[in-house]
C-alpha positions as CSV (number, residue, x, y, z in Angstrom):
1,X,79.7,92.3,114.0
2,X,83.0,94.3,114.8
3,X,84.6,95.9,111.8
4,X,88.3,94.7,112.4
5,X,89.8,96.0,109.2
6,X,93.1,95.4,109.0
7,X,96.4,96.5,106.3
8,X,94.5,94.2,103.7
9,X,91.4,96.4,103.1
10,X,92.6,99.8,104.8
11,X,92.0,102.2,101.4
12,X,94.6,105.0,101.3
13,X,94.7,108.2,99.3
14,X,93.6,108.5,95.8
15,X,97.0,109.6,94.8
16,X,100.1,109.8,96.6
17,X,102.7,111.2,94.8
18,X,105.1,109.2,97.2
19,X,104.1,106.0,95.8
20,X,103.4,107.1,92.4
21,X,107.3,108.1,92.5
22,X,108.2,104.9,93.6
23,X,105.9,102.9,91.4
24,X,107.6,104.9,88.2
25,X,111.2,103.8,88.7
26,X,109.7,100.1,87.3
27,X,108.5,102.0,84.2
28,X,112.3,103.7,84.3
29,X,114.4,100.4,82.1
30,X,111.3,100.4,79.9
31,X,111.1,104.8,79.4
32,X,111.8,104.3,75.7
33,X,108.4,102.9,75.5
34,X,106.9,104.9,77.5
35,X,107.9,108.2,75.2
36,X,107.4,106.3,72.1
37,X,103.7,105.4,73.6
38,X,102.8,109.1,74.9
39,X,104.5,110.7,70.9
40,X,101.8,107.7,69.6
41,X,99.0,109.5,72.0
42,X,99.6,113.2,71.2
43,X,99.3,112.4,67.3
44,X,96.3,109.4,67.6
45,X,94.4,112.3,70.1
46,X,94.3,114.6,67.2
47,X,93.1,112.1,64.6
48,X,89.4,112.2,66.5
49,X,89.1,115.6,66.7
50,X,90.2,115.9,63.4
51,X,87.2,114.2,61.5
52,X,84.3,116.8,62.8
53,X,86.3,119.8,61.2
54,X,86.7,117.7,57.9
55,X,83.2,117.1,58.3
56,X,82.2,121.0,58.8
57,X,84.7,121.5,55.4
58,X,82.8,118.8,53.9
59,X,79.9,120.5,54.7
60,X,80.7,124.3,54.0
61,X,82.3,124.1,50.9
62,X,81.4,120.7,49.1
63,X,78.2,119.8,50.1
64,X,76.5,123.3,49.8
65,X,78.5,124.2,46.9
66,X,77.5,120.7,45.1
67,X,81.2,120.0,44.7
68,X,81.4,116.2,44.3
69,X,84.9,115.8,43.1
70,X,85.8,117.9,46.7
71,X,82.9,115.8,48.5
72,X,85.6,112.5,46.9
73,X,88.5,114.4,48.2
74,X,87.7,115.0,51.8
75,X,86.1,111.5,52.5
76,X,89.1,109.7,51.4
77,X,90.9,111.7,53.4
78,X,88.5,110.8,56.4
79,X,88.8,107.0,55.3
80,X,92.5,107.4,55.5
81,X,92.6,109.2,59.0
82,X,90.2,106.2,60.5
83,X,92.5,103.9,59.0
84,X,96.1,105.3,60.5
85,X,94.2,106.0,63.6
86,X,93.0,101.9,63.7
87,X,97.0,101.2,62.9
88,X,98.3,103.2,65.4
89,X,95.7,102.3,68.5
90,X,97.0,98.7,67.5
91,X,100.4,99.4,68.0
92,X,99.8,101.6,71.2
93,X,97.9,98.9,72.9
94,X,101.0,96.5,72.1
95,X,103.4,98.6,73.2
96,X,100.7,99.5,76.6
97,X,100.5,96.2,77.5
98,X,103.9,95.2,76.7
99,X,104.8,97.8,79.0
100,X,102.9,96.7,81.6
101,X,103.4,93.1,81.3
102,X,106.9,93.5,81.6
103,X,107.2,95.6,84.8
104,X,104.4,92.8,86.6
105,X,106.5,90.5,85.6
106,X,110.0,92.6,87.1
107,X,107.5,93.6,90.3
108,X,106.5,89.7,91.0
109,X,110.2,88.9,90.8
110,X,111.4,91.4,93.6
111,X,108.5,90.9,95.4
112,X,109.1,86.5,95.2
113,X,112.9,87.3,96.2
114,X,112.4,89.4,98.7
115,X,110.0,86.8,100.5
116,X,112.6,84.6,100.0
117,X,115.2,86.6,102.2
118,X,112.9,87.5,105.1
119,X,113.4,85.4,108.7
120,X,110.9,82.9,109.5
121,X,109.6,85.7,112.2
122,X,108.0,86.8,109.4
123,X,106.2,84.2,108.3
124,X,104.9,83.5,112.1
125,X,103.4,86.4,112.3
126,X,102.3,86.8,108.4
127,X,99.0,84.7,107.1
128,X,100.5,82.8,104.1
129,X,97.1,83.8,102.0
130,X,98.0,88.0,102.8
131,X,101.3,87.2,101.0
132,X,100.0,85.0,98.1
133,X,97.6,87.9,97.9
134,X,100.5,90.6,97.4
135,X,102.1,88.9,94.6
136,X,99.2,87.7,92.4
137,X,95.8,89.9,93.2
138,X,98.1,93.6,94.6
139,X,100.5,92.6,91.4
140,X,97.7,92.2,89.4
141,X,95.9,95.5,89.8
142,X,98.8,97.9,88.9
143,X,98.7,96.0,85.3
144,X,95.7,97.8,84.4
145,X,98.0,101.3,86.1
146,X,101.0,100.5,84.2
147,X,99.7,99.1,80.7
148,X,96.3,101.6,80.6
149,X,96.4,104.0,83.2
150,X,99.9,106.1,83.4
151,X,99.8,106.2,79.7
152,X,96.0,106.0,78.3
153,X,95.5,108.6,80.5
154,X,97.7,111.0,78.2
155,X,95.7,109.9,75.3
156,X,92.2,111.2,77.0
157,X,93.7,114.7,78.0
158,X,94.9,115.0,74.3
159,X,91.8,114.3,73.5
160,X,89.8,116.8,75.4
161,X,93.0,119.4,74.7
162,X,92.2,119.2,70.8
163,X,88.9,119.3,70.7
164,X,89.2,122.2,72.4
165,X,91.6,123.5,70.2
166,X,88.9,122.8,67.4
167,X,86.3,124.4,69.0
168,X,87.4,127.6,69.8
169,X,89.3,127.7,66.3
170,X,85.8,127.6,64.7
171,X,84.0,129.3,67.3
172,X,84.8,131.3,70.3
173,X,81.2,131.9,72.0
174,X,79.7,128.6,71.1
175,X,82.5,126.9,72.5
176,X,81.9,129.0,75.5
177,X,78.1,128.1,75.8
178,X,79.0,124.3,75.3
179,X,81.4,124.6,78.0
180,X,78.8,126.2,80.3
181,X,77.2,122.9,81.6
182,X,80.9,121.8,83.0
183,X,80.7,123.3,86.4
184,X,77.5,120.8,86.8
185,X,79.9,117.8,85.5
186,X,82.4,118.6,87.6
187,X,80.3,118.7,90.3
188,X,78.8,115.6,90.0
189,X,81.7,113.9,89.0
190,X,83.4,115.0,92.6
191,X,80.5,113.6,94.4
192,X,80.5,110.2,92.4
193,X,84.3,109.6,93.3
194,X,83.6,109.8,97.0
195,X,80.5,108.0,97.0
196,X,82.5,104.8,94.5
197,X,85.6,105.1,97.0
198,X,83.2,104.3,100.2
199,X,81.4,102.0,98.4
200,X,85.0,100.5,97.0
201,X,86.8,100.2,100.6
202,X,83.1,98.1,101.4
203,X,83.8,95.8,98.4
204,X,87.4,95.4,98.7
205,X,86.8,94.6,102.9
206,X,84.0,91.7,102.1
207,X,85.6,90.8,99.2
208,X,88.9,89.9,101.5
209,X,86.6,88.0,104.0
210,X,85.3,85.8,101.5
211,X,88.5,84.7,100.3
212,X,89.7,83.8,103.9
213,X,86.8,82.1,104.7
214,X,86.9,79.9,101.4
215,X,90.6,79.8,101.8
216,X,90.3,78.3,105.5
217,X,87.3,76.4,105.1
218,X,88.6,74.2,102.2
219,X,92.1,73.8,103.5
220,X,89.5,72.3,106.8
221,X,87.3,70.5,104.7
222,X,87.7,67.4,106.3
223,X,87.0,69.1,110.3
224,X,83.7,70.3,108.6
225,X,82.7,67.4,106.9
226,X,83.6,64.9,110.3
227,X,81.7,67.2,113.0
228,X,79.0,67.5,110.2
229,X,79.3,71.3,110.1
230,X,78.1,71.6,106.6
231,X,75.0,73.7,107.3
232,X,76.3,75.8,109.8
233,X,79.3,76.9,107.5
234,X,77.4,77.1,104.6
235,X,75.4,79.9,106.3
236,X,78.5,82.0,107.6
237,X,79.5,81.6,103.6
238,X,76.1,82.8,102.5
239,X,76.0,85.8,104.7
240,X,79.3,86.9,103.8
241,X,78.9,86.5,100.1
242,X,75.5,88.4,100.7
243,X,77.5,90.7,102.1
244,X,79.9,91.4,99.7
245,X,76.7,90.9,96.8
246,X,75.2,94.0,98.3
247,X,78.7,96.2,98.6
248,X,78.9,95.5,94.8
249,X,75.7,96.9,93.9
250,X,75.9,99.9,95.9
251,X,78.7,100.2,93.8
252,X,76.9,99.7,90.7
253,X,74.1,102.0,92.1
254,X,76.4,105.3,91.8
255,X,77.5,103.9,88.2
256,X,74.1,103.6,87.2
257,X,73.8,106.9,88.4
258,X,76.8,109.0,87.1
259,X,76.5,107.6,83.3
260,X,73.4,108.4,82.7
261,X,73.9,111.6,84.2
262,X,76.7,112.5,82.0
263,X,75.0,111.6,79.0
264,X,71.9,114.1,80.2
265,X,74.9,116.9,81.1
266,X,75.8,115.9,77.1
267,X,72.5,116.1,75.8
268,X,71.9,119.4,77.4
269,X,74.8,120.5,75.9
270,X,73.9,119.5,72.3
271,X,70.8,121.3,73.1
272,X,72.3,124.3,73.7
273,X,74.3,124.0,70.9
274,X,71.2,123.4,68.5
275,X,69.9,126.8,70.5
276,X,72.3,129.2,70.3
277,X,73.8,127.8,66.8
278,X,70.3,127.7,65.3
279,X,69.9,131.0,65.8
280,X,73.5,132.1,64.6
281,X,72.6,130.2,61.5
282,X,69.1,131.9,61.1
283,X,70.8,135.1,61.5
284,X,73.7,133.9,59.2
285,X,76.5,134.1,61.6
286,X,77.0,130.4,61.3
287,X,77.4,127.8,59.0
288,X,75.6,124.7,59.3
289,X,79.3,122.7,59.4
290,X,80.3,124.3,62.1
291,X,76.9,123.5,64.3
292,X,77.1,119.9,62.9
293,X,81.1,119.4,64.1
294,X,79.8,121.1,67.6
295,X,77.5,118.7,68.1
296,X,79.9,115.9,66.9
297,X,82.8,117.7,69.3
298,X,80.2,117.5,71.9
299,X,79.6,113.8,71.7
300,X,83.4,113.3,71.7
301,X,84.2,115.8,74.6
302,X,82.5,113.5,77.4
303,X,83.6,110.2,76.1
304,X,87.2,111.0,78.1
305,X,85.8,112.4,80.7
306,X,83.9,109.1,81.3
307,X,86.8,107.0,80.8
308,X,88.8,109.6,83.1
309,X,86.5,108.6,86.1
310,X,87.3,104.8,85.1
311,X,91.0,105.7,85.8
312,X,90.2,107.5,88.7
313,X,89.2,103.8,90.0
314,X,92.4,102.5,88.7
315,X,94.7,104.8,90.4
316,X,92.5,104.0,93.4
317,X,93.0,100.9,93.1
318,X,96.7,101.0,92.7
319,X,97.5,103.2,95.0
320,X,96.0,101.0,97.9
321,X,97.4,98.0,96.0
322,X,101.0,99.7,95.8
323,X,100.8,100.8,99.5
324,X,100.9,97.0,100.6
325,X,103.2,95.8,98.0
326,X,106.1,98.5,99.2
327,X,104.7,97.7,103.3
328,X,106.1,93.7,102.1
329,X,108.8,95.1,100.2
330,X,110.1,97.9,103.1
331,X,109.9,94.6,105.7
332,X,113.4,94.4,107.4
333,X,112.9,91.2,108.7
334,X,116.2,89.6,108.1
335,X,118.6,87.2,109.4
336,X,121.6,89.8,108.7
337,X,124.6,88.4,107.1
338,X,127.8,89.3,108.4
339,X,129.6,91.9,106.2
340,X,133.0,89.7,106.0
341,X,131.7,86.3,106.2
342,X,134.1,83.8,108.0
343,X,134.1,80.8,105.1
344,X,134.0,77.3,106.4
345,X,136.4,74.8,105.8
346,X,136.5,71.3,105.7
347,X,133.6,71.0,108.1
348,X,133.9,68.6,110.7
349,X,130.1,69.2,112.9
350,X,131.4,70.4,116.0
351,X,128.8,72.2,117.8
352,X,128.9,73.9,120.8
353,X,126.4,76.1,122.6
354,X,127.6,78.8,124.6
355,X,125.3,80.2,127.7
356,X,122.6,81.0,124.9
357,X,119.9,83.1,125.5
358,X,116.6,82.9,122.9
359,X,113.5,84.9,122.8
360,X,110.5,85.0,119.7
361,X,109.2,87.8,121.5
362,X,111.2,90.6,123.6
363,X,112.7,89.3,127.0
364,X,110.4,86.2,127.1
365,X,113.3,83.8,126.9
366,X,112.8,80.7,125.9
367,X,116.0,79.0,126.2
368,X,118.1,80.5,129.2
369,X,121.5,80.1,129.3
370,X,122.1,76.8,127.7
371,X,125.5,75.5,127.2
372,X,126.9,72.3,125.5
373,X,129.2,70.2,123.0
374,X,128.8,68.0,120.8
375,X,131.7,66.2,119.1
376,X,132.2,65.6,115.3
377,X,130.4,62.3,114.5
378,X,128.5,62.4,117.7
379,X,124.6,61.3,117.8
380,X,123.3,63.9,120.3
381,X,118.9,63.8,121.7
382,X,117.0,66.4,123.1
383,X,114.1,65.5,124.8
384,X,111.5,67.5,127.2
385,X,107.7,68.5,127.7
386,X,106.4,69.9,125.1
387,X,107.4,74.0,124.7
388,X,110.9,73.1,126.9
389,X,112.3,74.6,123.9
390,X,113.3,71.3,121.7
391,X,112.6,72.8,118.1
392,X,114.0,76.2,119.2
393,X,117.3,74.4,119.4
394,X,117.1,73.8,115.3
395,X,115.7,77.1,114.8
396,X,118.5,78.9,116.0
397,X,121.2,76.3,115.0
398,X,120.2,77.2,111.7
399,X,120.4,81.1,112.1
400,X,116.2,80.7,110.8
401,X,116.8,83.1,114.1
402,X,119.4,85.0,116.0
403,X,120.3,84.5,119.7
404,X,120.3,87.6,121.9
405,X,123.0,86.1,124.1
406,X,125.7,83.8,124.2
407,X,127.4,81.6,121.6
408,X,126.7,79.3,119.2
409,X,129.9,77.5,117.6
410,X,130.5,75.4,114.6
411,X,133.8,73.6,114.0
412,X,134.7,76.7,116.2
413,X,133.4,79.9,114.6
414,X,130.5,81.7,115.9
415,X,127.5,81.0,113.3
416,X,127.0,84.7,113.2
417,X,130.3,85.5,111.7
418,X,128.9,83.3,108.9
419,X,127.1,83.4,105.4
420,X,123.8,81.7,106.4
421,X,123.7,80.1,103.2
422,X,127.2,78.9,103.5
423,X,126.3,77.7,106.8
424,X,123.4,76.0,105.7
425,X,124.8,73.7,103.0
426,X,126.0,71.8,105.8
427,X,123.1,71.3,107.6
428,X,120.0,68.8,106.7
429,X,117.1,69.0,108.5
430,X,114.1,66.1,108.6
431,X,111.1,67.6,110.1
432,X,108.0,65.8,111.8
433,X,106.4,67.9,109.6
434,X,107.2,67.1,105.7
435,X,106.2,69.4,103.2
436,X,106.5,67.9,99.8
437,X,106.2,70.3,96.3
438,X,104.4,70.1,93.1
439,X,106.8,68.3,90.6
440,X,108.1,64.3,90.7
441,X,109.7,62.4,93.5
442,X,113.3,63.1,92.1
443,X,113.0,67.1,92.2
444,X,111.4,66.6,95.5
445,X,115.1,65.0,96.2
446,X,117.1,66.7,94.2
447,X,115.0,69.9,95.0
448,X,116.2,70.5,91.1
449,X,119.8,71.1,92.4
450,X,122.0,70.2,89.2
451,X,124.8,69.0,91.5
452,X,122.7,65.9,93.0
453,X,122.6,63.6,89.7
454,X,120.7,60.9,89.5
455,X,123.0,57.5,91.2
456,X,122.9,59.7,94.3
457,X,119.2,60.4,94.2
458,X,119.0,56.1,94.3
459,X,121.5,56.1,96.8
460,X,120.1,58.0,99.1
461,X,116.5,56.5,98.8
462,X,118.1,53.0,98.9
463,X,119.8,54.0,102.0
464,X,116.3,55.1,104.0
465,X,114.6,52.2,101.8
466,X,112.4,54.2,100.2
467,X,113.1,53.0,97.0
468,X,111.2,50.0,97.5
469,X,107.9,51.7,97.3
470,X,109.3,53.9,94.5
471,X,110.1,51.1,92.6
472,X,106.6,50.1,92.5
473,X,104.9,53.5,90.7
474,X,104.3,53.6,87.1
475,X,107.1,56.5,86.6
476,X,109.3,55.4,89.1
477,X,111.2,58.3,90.4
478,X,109.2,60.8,87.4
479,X,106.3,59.5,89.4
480,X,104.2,62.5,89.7
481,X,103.6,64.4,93.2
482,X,100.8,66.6,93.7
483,X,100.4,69.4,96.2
484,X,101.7,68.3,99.4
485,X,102.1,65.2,98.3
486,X,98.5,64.1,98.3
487,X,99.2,61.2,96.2
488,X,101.4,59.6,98.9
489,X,100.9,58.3,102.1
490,X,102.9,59.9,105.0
491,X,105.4,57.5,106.0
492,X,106.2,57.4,102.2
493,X,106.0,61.2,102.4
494,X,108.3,61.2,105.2
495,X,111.1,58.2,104.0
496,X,111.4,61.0,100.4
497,X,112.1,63.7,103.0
498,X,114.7,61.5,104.9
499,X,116.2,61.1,101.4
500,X,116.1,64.6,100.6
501,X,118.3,64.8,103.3
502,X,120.5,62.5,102.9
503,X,121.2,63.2,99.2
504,X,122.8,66.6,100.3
505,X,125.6,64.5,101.9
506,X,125.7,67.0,104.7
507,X,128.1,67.3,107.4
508,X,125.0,67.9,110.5
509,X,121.8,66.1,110.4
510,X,119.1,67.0,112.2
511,X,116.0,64.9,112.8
512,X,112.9,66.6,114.7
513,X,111.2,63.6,115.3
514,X,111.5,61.9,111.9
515,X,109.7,58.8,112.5
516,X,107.0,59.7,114.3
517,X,104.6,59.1,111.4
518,X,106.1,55.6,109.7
519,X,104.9,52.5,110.5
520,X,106.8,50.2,112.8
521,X,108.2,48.5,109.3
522,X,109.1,51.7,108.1
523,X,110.5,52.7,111.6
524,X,112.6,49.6,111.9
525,X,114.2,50.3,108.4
526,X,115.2,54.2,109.3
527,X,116.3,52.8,112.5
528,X,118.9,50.2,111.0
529,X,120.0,52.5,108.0
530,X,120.9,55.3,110.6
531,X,124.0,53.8,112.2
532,X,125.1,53.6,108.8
533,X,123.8,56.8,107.9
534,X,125.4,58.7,110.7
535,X,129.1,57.6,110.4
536,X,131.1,60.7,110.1
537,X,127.9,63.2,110.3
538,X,127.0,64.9,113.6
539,X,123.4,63.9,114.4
540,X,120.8,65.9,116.4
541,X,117.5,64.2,117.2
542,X,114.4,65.6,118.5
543,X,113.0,63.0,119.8
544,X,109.2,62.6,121.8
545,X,109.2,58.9,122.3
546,X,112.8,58.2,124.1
547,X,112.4,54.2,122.6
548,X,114.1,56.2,119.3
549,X,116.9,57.8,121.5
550,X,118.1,54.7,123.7
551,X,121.4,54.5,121.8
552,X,122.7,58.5,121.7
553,X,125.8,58.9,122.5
554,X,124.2,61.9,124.6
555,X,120.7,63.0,125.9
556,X,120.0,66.7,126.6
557,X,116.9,67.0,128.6
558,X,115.3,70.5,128.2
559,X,113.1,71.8,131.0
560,X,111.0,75.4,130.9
561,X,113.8,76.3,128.5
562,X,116.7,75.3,130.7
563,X,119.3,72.0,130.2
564,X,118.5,70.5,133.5
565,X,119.7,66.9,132.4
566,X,122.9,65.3,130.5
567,X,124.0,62.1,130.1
568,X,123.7,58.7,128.0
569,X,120.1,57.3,128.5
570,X,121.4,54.5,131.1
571,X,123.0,57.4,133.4
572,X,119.5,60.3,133.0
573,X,117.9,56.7,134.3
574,X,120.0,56.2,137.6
575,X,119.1,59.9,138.2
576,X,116.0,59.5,138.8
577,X,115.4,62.6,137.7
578,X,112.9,64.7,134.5
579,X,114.2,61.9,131.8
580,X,113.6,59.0,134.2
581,X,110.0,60.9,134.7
582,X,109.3,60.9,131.0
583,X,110.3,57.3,130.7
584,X,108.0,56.4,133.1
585,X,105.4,57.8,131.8
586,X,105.6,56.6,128.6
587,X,106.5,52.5,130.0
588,X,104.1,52.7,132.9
589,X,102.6,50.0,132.0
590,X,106.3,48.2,131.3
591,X,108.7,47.0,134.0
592,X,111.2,49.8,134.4
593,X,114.9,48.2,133.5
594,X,117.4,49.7,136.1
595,X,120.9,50.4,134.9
596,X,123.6,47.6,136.7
């Protein structure tokens, strides 16, 4: 099987100090913390070190002497350093994860507005699941950098830089034969890190497999389920999941391997210690504290350089986390606003297209040259094969994308010389497509704008008649919605989009085929509210079957991406021409009426 590994699972340096840069100026509004967190390490580092040398004074001058009354002295002083070092690790790891929690949470926010502003050409070209994956799971794994990794990692170099201290205080050449088994530690701890980053790119590459294959497969449940496919998939799963299975335990392989092999680098080092302090103490040249806090300073000394590997993970981790949250976040994929927007007045929903030129992709166009008018308060269709360039008309009416050439005028002014939100708030758009959100019916309406109170929410449903279903749920218009609207059915689905529209009061309405998937009821209704609807709004329909279209006060007929065809639908018939084709095919089996 090819190993196509894309952006998702590509695993990039360790550390980069260019990210790590960028990745600090989240900590930078919460720096107070930060400090106050790092003063609260330097000070809790020396509390651990400190209990082996009260033990070696405990040892040296009260135990051998028999002093109990010193023997009192010193353990309530080692009771009283356990304690403030208990009540200060509390408050560090509040103040950690506060930290961390709170720059998530300012990350998340950037990351969810900056989607927000990107140009659908994004989002065609961008797997929805990639993105959901940059906020939540990429998000997620810099909260162990930010709330345990930038600052923990102070607290185990302080550790390691006391005991240190400590040690050579007491003793300069046993400190210098415990230290001799480090160049072994190193060592090993070098080849551990590149063996656990393979094994971690392998883990992190399955691991993003499974998820799209679960991801897909459930979204497709019901294709699976109809061509009886269950076997079948359930073995791609498996094999996957084995997959990833066995990537996790080679990783746990070189775990199972370094530990132990740190506590045998430890052990040997306690065994010099015994060694060469014995001796020292048989030859009185030591005292027996000072071999008992070596072998306690011993114990201590690898403990953070364990947990250092762990962050060694975490920065790896974050690093290749950070690198795609700042590829989403560097995406220039705008829509650019103008930098003196033209405002628009009194809209009236004159649109006119001046010989515009489209392309997706580079120089292949797909609408060429196209040029027309459309009064205020006209109903204008576009009809034509399938990829003549129909929905493209919306797409760019909108400014979801910007022409390359020509013109496209509202009330006059060229779209591009205005806010695209401003331009927007005059526009309504139906799709054949509804897309419904977690919440009730009225927030679905309202879409939770505080201007749209409730009379026009039942005004607008009353007007599309889709308060006649509504009227018959338990909550009415609370009436729960689930996902996508699972609950409803679609023309219901698509009569609370036609609402949604509506309640916006906007100035241009644009219906891409909005009853294509109501019942002929249903149909009938939309149909008869419409002329209604439509006084003193500019309509443009995208329409497939032309039986919805008869009565536009124009029909643009859209061929290979060129207007080949104008008229009302009596004079495209006299033609004899593309619309008099696609009306034909769709009455074949109907006596064709002739215009008089």
């Amino acid at each position: 099987m090819a190993d196509n590994r894309h952006d998702d699972e590509i695993l990039g340096k360790a550390y980069d100090a260019r990210l790590m840069k960028r990745l600090l100026t989240y900590v930078k509004p919460y720096k107070k913390y930060v400090f106050f967190a790092i003063l609260l390490n330097i000070f809790v580092a020396a509390l651990g070190p400190l209990r082996p040398y009260l033990t070696k004074v405990a040892i040296d001058n009260y135990i051998v002497n028999s002093n109990y009354k010193g023997l009192l002295l010193i353990s309530l002083v080692l009771f009283i350093s356990l304690m403030l070092q208990a009540a200060i690790q509390y408050f560090l790891t509040y103040y950690t994860q506060y930290l961390g929690q709170k720059t998530l949470y300012d990350l998340r926010v950037q990351i969810f507005s900056h989607v927000q502003k990107l140009a659908l050409k994004f989002f065609d070209k961008t797997p929805i699941g990639r993105i959901v994956t940059r906020t939540t799971n990429d998000v997620e794994s810099l909260g162990e950098l930010f709330s345990s990794g930038i600052v923990m990692v102070f607290s185990d170099v302080f550790i390691i830089i006391w005991i240190l201290a400590f040690m050579f205080f007491m003793d300069v050449k046993l400190s210098l034969v415990t230290l001799s088994v480090l160049p072994v530690l190193i060592y090993g701890t070098f080849l551990f890190r590149k063996k656990v980053r393979e094994t971690y790119r392998d883990v992190r590459y399955h691991l993003a497999r499974l998820n799209s294959y679960m991801q897909e497969h459930v979204t497709g449940m019901n294709i699976v389920q109809i061509f009886r496919k269950e076997k079948e998939e359930f073995n791609k799963f498996s094999s996957i999941n084995a997959d990833h299975r066995d990537a996790n335990i080679r990783s746990i392989f070189y775990y199972a391997i370094f530990y132990p092999s740190v506590e045998l680098i430890s052990s040997a080092a306690i065994a010099l210690i015994i060694w060469y302090g014995g001796g020292e103490i048989i030859q009185k040249q030591m005292t027996i504290g000072v071999l008992f806090a070596f072998i306690q300073y011993t114990e201590m000394f690898f403990r953070p350089i364990r947990d250092l590997s762990e962050k060694y993970n975490i920065l790896q981790t974050s690093m290749a986390s950070s690198e795609r949250i700042f590829k989403l976040l560097d995406n220039q994929t705008f829509v650019q606003n103008p930098e003196n927007p033209v405002e628009l007045q009194n809209v009236k929903g004159d649109i006119s297209f001046k010989n515009v030129w489209f392309a997706y992709e580079n120089e292949n166009f797909v609408l060429k040259n196209i040029s027309f008018d459309i009064r205020a308060g006209e109903t204008v269709a576009i009809v034509g094969h399938t990829g003549a360039g129909k929905s493209t008309i919306i797409n760019i009416l909108t400014r979801f994308y910007d022409i390359q050439k020509g013109q496209i005028l509202v009330d006059g002014i060229d779209i591009r010389l205005v806010d695209k939100r401003e331009l927007r708030k005059h526009i309504s758009i139906v799709l054949q497509d509804v897309y419904l959100f977690s919440g009730t019916i009225k927030s679905n309406i309202t879409m939770d704008n505080p201007e749209i109170n409730f009379e026009k929410v039942v005004h607008a449903a009353k007007l599309v008649g889709a308060d006649k279903f509504i009227a018959n749920l338990p909550q009415k218009y609370d009436e729960e919605v689930k996902e996508r609207g699972a609950t409803l059915s679609v023309g219901q689905k698509q009569l609370i989009s036609f609402a949604r529209a509506l309640a916006y009061d906007p100035k241009i309405l644009i219906l891409d085929e909005a009853t294509s998937s109501v019942d002929t009821d249903t149909e009938k209704l939309i149909q008869q509210a419409i002329e209604n609807l439509l006084k003193g709004r500019t309509a443009v329909v995208i329409a497939h079957r032309l039986s919805t279209i008869q009565n536009a006060d124009k029909i643009i007929v859209l061929h290979k991406g060129e207007l080949k065809e104008m008229g009302t639908h009596q004079q495209l018939l006299a033609k004899r021409g593309i619309y008099y084709k696609l009306y034909q095919l769709q009455y074949k089996d109907q006596e064709l009426v002739s215009p008089k």
